[in-house]
Each structure stands twice: as C-alpha cells, then as structure tokens.
N, C-alpha and C positions, 0 to 999 in steps of 0.2 A: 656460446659459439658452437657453429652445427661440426661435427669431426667425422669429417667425409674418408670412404674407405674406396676402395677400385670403381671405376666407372661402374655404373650399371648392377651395385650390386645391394644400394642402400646408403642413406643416411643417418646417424643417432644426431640428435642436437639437444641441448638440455635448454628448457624454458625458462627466463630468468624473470618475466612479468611480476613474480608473485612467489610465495613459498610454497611448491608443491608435493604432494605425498608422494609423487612417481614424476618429477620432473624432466627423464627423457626419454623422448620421443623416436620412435626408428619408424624412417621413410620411405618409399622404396617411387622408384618413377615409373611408370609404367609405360609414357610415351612421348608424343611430344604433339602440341598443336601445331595448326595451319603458321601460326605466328613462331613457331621455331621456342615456346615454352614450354618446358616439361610440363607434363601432369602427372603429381605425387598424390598419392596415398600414405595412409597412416596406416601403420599395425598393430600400436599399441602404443601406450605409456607403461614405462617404467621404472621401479626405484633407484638400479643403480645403469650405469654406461655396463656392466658387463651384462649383464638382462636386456638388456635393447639387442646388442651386438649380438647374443647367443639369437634373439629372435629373428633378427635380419637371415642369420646363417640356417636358422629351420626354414625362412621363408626361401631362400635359396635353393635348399635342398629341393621342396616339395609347395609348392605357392598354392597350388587348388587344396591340398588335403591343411595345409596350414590355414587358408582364409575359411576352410570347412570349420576348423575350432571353434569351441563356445564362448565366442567372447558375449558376454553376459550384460545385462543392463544395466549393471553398477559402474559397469569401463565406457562404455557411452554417457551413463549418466556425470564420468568425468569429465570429458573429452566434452560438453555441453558447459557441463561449468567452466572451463578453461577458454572458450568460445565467446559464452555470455562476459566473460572476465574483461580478454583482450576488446569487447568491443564496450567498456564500463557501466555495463549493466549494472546498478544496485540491486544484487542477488536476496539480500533482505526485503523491500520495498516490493520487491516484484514476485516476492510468495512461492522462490525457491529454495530459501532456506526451512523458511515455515511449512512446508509439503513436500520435504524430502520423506520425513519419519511416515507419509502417506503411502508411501510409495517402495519402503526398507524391504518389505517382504519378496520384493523383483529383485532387487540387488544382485544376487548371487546367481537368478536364471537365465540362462542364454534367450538372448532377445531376441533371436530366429526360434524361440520357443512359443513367445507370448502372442496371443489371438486378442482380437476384442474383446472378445469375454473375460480376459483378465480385467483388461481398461477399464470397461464398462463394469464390471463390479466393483471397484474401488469409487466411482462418483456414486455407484448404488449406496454403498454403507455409509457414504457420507450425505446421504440427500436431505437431511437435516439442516445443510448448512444453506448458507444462502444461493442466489445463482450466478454472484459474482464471486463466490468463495468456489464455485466446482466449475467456474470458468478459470478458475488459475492454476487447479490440479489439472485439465485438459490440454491445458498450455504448457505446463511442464513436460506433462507424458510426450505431448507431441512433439516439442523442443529434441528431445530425447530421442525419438524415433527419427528427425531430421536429420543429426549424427550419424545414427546408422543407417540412413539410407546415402549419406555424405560418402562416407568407409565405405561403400559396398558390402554391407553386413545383411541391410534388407532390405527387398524392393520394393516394401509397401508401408506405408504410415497408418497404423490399425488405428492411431490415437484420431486422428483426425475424423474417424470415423463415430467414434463417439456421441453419446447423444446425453443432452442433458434436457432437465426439468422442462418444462414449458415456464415461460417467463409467465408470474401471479398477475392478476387482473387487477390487484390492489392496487390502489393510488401511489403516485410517486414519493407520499412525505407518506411518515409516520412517526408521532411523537412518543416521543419517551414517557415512559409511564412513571408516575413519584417513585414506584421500587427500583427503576430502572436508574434515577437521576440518582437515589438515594447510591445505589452500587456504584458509577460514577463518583460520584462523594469520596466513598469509602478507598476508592482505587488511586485519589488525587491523593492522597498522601506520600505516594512515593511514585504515583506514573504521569508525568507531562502531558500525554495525549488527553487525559481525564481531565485535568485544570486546561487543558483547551478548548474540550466540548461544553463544558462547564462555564465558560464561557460564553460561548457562542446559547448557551440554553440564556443566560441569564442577561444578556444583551442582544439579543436579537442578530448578531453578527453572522457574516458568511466566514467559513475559514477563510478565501481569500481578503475578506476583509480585516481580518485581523494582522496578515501576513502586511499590507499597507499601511498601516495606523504608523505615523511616524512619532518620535520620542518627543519634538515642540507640541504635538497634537493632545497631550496627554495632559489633563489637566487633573492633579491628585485631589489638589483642595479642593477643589471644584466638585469633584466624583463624574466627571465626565471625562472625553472624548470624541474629535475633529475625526470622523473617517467616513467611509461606505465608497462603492462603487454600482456599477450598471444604469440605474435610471437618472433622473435629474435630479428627484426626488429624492434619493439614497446617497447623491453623491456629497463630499463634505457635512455631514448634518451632525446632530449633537448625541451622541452615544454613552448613554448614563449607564456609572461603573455603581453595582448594588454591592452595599457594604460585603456581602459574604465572600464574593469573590475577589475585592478589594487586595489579598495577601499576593494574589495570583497578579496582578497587574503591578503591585508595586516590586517583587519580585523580578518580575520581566525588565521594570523600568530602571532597576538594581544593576541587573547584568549587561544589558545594553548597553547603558549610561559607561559603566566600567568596560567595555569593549570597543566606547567612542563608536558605537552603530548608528545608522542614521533611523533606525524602526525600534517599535516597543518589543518586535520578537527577537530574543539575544540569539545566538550561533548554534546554539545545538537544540532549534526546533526547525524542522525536516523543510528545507525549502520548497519542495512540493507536497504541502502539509496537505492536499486536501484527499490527493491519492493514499496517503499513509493514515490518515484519520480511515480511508477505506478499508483498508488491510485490517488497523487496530479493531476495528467494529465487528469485521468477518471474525476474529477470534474469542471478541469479549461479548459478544450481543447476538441478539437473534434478528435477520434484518431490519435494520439498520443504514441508512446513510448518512454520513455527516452533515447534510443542508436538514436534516430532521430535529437537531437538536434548534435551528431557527426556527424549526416551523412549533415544536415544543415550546418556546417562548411567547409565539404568540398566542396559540392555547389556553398556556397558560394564565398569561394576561386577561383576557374575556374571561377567564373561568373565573379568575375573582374578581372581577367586574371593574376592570379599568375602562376608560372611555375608549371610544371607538378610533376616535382621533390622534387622541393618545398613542394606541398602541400603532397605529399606519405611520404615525411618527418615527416612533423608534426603530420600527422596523425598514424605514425606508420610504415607505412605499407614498403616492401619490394621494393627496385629498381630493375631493369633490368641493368642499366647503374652504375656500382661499383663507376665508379670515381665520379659520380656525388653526392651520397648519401656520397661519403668521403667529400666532398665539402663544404658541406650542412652543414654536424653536426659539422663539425667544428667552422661555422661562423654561432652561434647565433645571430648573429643582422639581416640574413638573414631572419630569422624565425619571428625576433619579428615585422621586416616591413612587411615583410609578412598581422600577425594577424591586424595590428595597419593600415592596408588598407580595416580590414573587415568596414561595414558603422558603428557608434556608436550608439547612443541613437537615436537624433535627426536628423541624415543622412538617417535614416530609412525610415521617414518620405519626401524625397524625389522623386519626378514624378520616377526615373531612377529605383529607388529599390519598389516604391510602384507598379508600374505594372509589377514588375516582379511574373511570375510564374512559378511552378515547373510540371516538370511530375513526377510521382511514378517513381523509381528507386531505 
C-alpha cells in the first residue's frame, strides 16, 4: 500500500508482486494531463521505507541536482526487471537471466555514462555466438535503456543503435554431427531438453509435434506412434519409437499417465518447447536450430541407406509413388527397423559415423 505524504511532495509505495531486494518505490508527480491524470515519475527503488522517504526529501530540496545523480545501469537494469515481471514475462525463456552475467561489468556505471561503444563491444566479444544469441543480449541492453529513457535518465537508446553480424548465407537446416548427437547423449542423463532433441533426431519429429502426440496415440508395444502436423501427409501418420530412445517415451508416458494428462509430454517440459529448445542450443551448441535435429534424422536415414520412401514416410512428407506410401503406413515394423538402424549411443562413436560429415542443406 502506497503511504502518501503532503500533496505534492512525493509518494513511497512498496511493491508487493514478487519478493524484491529494494521493494519501495518513491514517486514524485510532476503534472497532470489534459485528462486531469497525474504524471509520475520514479526516483528510485529502495531497501527500506526510511531510504525512499530520505530520497523524496533530497528530491525536494534540490530536483535538477538530484535527477543529475548517477543512477547507474544496475538500478535501471532493476527497474526493467520489475516491468518485465508485472507484465509475466518468463525472464528465464527470454535470455534475461541467462545475459545478465553479459552485461555485470555496466552494473555499477551510470547509464548517462555508456556510448555505443560500450554496447557495441559486448556483442563484439561474443560474436562467436550465434545471431539469435546476440539478438537477445541487444534486446536486453535495449530493454534497459527504454527504463531510462521512461525515468528521464536518458534521451537516447545507444542499444538500439547497435549492429550486429550479418545474418550467414548458410542454409536454414543443419544437422547434427555424430559428435554433436553423441554430446546430446551424454547431456540426456540429467537435462530434459537433450532426451527431447534426441528425440526429434531419432524420429523425425518437429518439437511441436511432439508437444501433440496424445497418451491413446502411444503405442509401447507396438514401438510406434499416432501424430504429425502441417501437411496431409504428416498429419496422423505412424511415428516409430527406435529402441534407444524408448526409456525417454516411456518415462514421459509414466508421468503423464500419473498426472491424468491428456499428451505424452508430462507438466514440467516448457509449453512453448520450441522457443526454449532455442535458448537451450544458443548455450549448448554452435548454431544450431531445433527443426535440425529433424532434418539430422533424415540425413541420417539415406546415409545408411534406407529407402527413399521410407524415410518421406516417417518424416511426413508427401510421395510421388501412391502405392508405395500405402505400403509403408501400413507395415509399422517397416518404420520402426527403419529408425532402430539409426547408430545409438555408443555406435556413434564409431570410425564409420565419426568421420562422417555433412554439407549445409
């Protein structure tokens, strides 16, 4: 509750959304609109109500030499997250938690300090990453500079000004390399995201279609699966489960099942899996998109010579030759020898599949 003091000379209100380090807030109004609304400004967040109040009465005193202070980019960069908060941004998903530690070294310096060239050399030392990875450090800064140009802190948004890489000429897929599936592998032991990509290599699945597949669709014994979306081709078709990743589906079919879900994916894999499969790859891979681990499946299918038909099967996609696709969908065990020929875990690791490589395609 906001604890108003004399007209006209300031508000503190403490924020109760969320548990904050500096939970209140002192206001001050500066006028009023044509519609007879104040218009407040912020001066700060603070730890306790006597720290607001002592602020309100310096801004009182002396208001230009007070808004003259350093308020620094670590108190905007609050004041952003507090913003991002009330309007339920997922601060994790959206690669502000993850690109804070990018950014620690501005913390402490007044934001009427920083030029471009600070901005701009932070996406320089990371130019390594990919260009949807230094599109979300650009996003941050910029977020950040939109607070303070909110406060009257500064009249210009440098982030915005920012430039990054030119977008690669490379093709839009690129598949995973055996060392890349094999890490993968290695990562599913204790991270979800990995037995999801993992997935989608080993079934030809889009994330969103895995996110669909309902728990009647699931057929264990079977070693298949009822799902697909987009074409006509893709849609409902027979999605064969290869023995290795088998732990990973019955796992999912465990939790579900016990949470009465209506889908194979149980409650704690990210409803908008296919933006966070993006995030997880910016961190763990070197570009990288999630629809690559589908296009790695069918790769890798041709590469050890499954039939042509075959693999347009599994993958969805539409035949040329009618009888052959009637063929096909009928005899899931076609499909599931198929997948259960991709290499597994530790087949990966041999001379045959470790030198193999891809072109962009």
């Amino acid at each position: 509750m906001a604890m108003k003091r004399a007209n006209g000379t300031g508000t503190v209100y403490k924020m109760k959304h969320k548990a904050l380090r500096k939970p209140y807030r002192a206001v001050v109004t500066l006028g009023y609109n044509s519609e007879g609304k104040p218009l407040r400004k912020s001066i700060g967040s603070f730890a306790t109500q006597k720290e607001a109040y002592n602020a309100l009465s310096a801004y009182d005193a002396n208001a230009p030499q007070y808004e003259a202070k350093d308020t620094t980019f670590g108190q905007c960069w609050e004041w952003m997250i507090e913003d991002k908060t009330r309007l339920g941004v997922n601060l994790a998903k959206s690669g502000y938690v993850y690109n804070k530690p990018k950014v620690e070294h501005l913390m402490r310096v007044p934001i009427k300090d920083i030029r471009l060239t600070h901005l701009q050399d932070i996406i320089d030392r990371y130019s390594d990453m990919s260009r949807t990875a230094l599109s979300q450090i650009k996003t941050v800064l910029k977020s950040t500079f939109d607070v303070a140009i909110k406060n009257d802190i500064v009249d210009k948004n440098y982030a915005s000004l920012i430039t990054l890489p030119a977008k690669p000429k490379s093709d839009m897929h690129k598949p995973f390399t055996p060392a890349e599936i094999y890490k993968l592998w290695k990562l599913s032991d204790t991270d979800r995201n990995a037995r999801v990509l993992l997935t989608c290599v080993y079934t030809g699945m889009r994330p969103g279609e895995i996110q669909k597949i309902k728990l009647k669709d699931v057929h264990i014994k079977e070693h298949y699966m009822i799902g697909g979306i987009k074409t006509e081709a893709g849609k409902n078709r027979i999605i064969p489960i290869a023995d290795c990743i088998m732990p990973f589906i019955k796992e999912w079919y465990r939790k579900s099942s016990f949470e009465r879900g209506e889908y194979l994916m149980p409650s704690d894999i990210p409803k908008n899996l296919r933006p966070a499969l993006s995030v997880y790859l910016n961190r763990k891979f070197d570009d990288h998109r999630p629809h690559d681990a589908r296009h790695t499946c069918a790769t890798l299918l041709i590469h050890i010579g499954v039939a042509e038909s075959t693999v347009k099967t599994i993958l969805g996609h539409r035949h040329s030759d009618v009888t052959n696709q009637v063929y096909v969908h009928r005899d899931a065990t076609v499909l599931v020898d198929a997948v259960n020929k991709l290499p597994s875990r530790d087949e990966l690791l041999r001379d045959e599949f470790q030198a193999l490589t891809y072109a962009r395609g």
